[in-house]
C-alpha positions in Angstrom: 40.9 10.9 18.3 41.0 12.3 14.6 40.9 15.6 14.0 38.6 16.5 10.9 39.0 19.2 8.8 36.4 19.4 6.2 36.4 23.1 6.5 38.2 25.8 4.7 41.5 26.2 7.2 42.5 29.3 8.6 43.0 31.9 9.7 39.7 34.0 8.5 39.1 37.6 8.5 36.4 39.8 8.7 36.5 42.2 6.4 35.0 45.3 4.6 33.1 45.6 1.4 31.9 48.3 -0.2 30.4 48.2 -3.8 30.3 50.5 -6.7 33.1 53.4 -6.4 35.8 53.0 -3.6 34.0 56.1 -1.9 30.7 54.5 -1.9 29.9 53.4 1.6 30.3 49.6 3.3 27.1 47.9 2.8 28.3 45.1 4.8 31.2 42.7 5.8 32.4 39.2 4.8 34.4 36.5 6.6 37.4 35.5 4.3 39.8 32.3 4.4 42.7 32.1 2.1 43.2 30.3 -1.0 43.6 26.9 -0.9 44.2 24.2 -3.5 46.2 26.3 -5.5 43.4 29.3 -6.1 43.8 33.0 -6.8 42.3 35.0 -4.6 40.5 34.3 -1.2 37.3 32.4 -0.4 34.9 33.9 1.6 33.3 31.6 3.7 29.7 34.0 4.8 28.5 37.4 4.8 27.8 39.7 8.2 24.9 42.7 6.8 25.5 45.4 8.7 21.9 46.2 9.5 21.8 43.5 11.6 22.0 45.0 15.6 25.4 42.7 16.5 26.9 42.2 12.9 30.1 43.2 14.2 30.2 41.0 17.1 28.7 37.9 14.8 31.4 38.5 12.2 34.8 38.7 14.8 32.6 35.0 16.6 32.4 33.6 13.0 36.1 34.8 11.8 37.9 33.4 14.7 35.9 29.9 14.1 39.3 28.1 13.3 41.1 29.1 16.5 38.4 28.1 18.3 38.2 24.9 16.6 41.7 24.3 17.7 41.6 25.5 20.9 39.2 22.9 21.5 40.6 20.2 19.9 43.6 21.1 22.0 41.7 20.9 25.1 40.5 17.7 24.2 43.5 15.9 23.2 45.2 17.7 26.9 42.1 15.7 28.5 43.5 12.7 27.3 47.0 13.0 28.4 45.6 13.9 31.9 43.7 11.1 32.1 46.8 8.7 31.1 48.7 10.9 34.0 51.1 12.1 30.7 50.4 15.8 31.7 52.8 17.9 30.9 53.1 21.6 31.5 54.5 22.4 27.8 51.2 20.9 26.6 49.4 23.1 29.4 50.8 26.5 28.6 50.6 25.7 24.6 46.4 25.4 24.7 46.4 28.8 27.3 48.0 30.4 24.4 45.6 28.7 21.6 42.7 29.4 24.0 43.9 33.0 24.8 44.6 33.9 20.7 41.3 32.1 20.2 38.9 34.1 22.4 40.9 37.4 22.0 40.3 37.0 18.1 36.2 36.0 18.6 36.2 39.2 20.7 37.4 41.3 18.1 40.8 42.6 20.0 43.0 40.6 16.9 43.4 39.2 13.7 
C-alpha cells in the first residue's frame, strides 16, 4: 500500500492572529504547517473565524490532520501484518502512541 502525501506535511498548528496593532484583539485563528521546499516563513493551510460557535474545537480537529493521517495509515499497514500473522508487539505499541499523540492533539490537550 502507498502512502500519499500530496498534502503540506506536518506538524500544524493552530494559531492566533490579530491584525492592526499587537494590542488590537484576535479576530480569528489559522492552522499553520511549516515551510517546505526551501520557503521562508510558514504556510497556512485554512482559517478558523472565531464567530463561529466551535471554532476552537474545528481548528485543534483540522491542526492535528497529519497525526491523524498517520495514525491511520499506521493502523492500516498493522492490519496487514496481522493478517500475514507478522504481528508484532513493537508495531502494536508504536500506532497506540501515534493514535494516542493524534487524538490528544485533535482534542486540543497538545501541540
Amino acid at each position: 500500500m502507498s502512502k500519499p502525501g500530496k498534502f503540506s506535511p506536518g506538524p500544524w498548528t493552530f494559531e492566533s492572529v490579530s491584525f492592526g496593532s499587537p494590542d488590537a484583539p484576535i479576530s480569528h485563528k489559522k492552522i499553520v504547517a511549516a515551510s517546505v521546499n526551501g520557503e521562508v516563513g510558514r504556510n497556512m493551510i485554512a482559517e478558523v473565524h472565531m464567530n463561529h460557535p466551535n471554532h476552537e474545537a474545528d481548528g485543534q480537529l483540522l491542526a492535528a490532520s497529519p497525526e491523524l493521517y498517520e495514525a491511520l495509515y499506521a493502523l492500516r499497514q498493522f492490519g496487514f501484518n496481522v493478517a500475514g500473522n507478522k504481528m508484532q508487539q513493537a508495531n502494536l505499541q508504536n500506532w497506540y502512541e501515534l493514535a494516542d499523540k493524534a487524538l490528544a492533539k485533535a482534542r486540543g490537550e497538545s501541540s
